[in-house]
N, C-alpha and C positions, 0 to 999 in steps of 0.2 A: 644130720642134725642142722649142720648149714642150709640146709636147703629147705629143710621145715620150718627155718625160721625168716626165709626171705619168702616162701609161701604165704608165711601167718603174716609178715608185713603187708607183702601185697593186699592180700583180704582185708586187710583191717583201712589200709586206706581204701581199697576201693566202699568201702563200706562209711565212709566218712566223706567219702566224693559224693557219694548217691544220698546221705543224708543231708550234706549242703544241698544239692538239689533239690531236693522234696522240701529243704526250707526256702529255698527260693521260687518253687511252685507255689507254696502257701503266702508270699507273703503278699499284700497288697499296697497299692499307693491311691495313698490317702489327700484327703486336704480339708482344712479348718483354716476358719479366717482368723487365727491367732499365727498358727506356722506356715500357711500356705501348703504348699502340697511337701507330701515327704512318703519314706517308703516305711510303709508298718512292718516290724517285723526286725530292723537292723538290716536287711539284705540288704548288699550294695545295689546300684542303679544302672552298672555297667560301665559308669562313665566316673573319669576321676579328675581333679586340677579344674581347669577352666572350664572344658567342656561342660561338665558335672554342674557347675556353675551357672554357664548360660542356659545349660538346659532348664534349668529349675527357674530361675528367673523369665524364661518365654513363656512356660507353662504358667506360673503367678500370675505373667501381662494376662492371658489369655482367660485366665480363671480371672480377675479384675475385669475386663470385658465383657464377660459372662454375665458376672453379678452385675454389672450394669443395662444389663438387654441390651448390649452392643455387639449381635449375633454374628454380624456381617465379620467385624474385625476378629470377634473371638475363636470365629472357625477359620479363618486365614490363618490367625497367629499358631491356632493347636495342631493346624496343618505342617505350618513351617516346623512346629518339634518334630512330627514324626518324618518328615521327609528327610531329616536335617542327622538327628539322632533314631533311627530306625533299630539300631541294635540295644536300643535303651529296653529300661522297665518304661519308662513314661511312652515309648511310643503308641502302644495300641490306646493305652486312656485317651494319648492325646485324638488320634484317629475317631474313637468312639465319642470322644467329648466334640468333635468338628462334626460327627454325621450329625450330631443332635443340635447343633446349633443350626444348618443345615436343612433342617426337618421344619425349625421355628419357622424359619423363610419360605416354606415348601420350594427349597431345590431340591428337586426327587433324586436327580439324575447323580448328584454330587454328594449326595447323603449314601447313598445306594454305593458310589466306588468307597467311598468312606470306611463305612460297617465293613464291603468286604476286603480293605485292606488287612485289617482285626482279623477276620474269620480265614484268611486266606494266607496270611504268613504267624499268626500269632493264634494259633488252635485249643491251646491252656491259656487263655484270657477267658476268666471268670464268666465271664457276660454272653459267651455264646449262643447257648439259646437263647437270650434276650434279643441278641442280634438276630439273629435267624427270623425271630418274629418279627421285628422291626424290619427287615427286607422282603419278610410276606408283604408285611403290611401296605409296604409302598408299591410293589407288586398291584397291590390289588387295588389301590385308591388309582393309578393308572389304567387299570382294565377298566375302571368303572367311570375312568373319563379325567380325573383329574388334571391338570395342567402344569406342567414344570416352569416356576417363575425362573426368567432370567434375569442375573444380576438381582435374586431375590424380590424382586416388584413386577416384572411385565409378564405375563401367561405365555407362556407358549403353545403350541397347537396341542391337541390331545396325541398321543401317543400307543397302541395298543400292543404295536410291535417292541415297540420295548418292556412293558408287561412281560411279555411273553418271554424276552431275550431274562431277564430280571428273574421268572420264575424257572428254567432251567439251570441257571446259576443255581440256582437254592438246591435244585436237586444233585444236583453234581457235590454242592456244598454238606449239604445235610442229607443225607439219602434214605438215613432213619429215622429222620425225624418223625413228630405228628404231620409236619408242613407240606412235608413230601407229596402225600397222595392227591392234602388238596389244592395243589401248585399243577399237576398235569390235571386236575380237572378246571384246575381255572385256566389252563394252557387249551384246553379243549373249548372251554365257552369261548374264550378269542377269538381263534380261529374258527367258533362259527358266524362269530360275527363280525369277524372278514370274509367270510364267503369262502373259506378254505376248508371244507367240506374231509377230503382228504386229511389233514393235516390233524385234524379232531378226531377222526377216526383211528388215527396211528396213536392220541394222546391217553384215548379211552381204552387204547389196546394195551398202550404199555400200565396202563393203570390197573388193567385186572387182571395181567401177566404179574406184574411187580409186587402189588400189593392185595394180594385177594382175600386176604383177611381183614381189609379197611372195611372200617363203617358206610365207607362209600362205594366199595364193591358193588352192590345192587344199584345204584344212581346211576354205574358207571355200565353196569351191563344195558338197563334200558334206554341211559344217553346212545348207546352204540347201537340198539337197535332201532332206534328212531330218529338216526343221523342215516345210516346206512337207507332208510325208509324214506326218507328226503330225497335221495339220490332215483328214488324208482320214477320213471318217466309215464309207465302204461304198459298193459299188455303187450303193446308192436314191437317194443325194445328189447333189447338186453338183461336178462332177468339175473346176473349176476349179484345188485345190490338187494334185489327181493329175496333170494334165495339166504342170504349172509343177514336181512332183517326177521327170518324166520327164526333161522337159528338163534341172535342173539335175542329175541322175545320167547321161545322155545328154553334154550338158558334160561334165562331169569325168572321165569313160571317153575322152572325143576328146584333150581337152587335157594330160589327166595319164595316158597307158596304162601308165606304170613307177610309178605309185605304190601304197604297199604296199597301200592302201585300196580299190583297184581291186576286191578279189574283195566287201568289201559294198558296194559301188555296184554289182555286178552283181546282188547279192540284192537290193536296194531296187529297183534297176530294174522288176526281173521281177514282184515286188509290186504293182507302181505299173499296169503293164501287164494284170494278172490282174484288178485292179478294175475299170481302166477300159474293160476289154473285156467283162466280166461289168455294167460298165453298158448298153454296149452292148446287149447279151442282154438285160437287162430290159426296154429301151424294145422290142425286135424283138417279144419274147413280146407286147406289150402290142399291138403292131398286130395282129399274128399271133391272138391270139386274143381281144382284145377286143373290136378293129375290123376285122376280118376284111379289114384292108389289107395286102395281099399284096405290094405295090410297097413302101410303107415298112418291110414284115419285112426284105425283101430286102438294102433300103439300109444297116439297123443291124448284121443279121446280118453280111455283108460287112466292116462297119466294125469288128465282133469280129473278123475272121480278120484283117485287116490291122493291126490293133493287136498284137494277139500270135500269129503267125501258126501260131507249132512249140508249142500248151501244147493242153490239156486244154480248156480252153476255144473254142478255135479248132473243135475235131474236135467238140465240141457243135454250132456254129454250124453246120459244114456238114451236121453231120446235120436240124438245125432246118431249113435250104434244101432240105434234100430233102423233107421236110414239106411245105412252101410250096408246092415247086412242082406234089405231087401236088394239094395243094388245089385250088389254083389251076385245075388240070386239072380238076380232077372239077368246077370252078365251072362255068367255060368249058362243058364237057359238058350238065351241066344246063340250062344258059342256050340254047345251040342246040338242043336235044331238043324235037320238033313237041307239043301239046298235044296230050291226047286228049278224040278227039271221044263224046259217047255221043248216042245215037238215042233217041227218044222213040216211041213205039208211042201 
């Protein structure tokens, strides 16, 4: 009996621990310019005596510098709450009220650690997806050239690599998001437009491994085969990016036949196939007439009509086999032909 009744104790507080909780998950902190900021709900603040005190009074300064468009001072002062009082309720508002003051100045750079202090120690702050967008968003005003004032007035250079550093964060941060998929395709336009070729490649890869049910799945298949089609140099080359640009325009014609993009996946297709058939061709001519190997002309030739079997190139090949095989004949011919004998007198 004893023991069913320190049982039922336990239960009933732990049942009262978890409902303080869940009132302290709901509550929020508020502010009106009659009370200044306070916390809705009755939930304590975390902070008691003095602390408690100063806290609320930085946060007021800072909210008074607000209402004055005095952005510069207001985002310092809501910085000093959270760095000061971090275990508080006021820290994340304060963090979230600094990025936005922060954002008025266009400092990218410092709006951006801002929101993800919030997002990255304070995960049950209301505002998260709010934040998440607002970190796209800066995200993407840097990709598109935007400039990070320093000291809020002077431009700094454009920045693309921190774009880029800005939307992996997000993924790491929000990995379900809607932002997610189009954060590695804006990671992918970057990097083709730093010339990092490769680096796009890896971002449209993880893009329709990750998420192949995004809207942008089909963007993301054609981006990859006409990045990979970039990389083709000509027939003489290395047909390794032609072969990988078949494929993913071959994909995307199976998986998407209604999409409106379908008629240049068919044009890139046929490109992709005209090289790598006309590789073909070149390695054949090279047996064919270098090494008078009539077996390997065969093998490549062939491999051109089976690559592209209805083009221009094909009806080459098989005229090149008729070639072949008269040689081949006329070898044959010679090879068994008796030697001739001459007489000596």
């Amino acid at each position: 009996m004893t023991h069913l009744f320190v049982r039922t104790c336990r239960a009933l507080c732990l049942a009262i621990a978890v409902g303080s909780l869940a009132g302290v998950v709901r509550a929020e902190l508020v502010w009106t310019p009659q009370t200044g900021w306070r916390v809705d709900g009755g939930v304590l603040s975390g902070l008691v005596g003095e602390e408690g005190k100063r806290a609320v009074e930085m946060m007021n300064k800072a909210r008074q510098d607000e209402e004055r468009q005095d952005y510069g001072d207001a985002a310092k002062n809501y910085e000093k709450v959270g760095k000061r009082f971090g275990n508080s309720v006021y820290a994340p508002e304060a963090y979230y009220r600094a990025a936005r003051m922060r954002l008025q100045r266009k400092q990218y750079f410092k709006a951006h650690e801002n929101f993800q202090q919030v997002v990255g120690r304070y995960p049950n702050y209301p505002r998260f997806s709010e934040i998440v967008g607002e970190q796209y968003r800066i995200a993407s005003a840097l990709l598109d050239g935007a400039r990070n004032r320093l000291w809020g007035k002077i431009p700094g250079f454009a920045n693309r690599e921190k774009a880029i550093e800005y939307f992996e964060i997000l993924l790491a941060t929000a990995p379900y998001s809607d932002y997610a998929p189009l954060s590695l395709m804006n990671i992918a336009r970057a990097h083709q437009k730093l010339g990092n070729d490769e680096e796009a490649i890896d971002a449209l890869d993880r893009m329709i491994n990750t998420y192949p049910q995004s809207l942008l799945a089909p963007d993301a298949y054609l981006k990859l085969a006409q990045t990979h089609a970039t990389l083709v140099d000509g027939p003489y080359y290395d047909q390794g990016s032609t072969r990988e640009a078949v494929t993913y325009f071959e994909d995307f014609m199976i998986l998407f036949p209604s999409d409106a993009n379908v008629g240049a996946a068919e044009k890139g297709l046929s490109e992709m196939k005209r090289v790598l058939a006309e590789s073909k061709m070149k390695i054949a001519d090279f047996y064919f007439y270098k090494r008078d190997n009539y077996t390997a002309a065969r093998v490549f030739y062939n491999e051109a009509i089976t690559v592209f079997p209805d083009s221009a190139v094909a009806q080459k090949a098989r005229d090149q086999l008729a070639k072949v095989e008269a040689a081949a004949t006329a070898a044959g011919a010679a090879v068994g032909k008796p030697k001739k004998r001459f007489l000596l007198f």
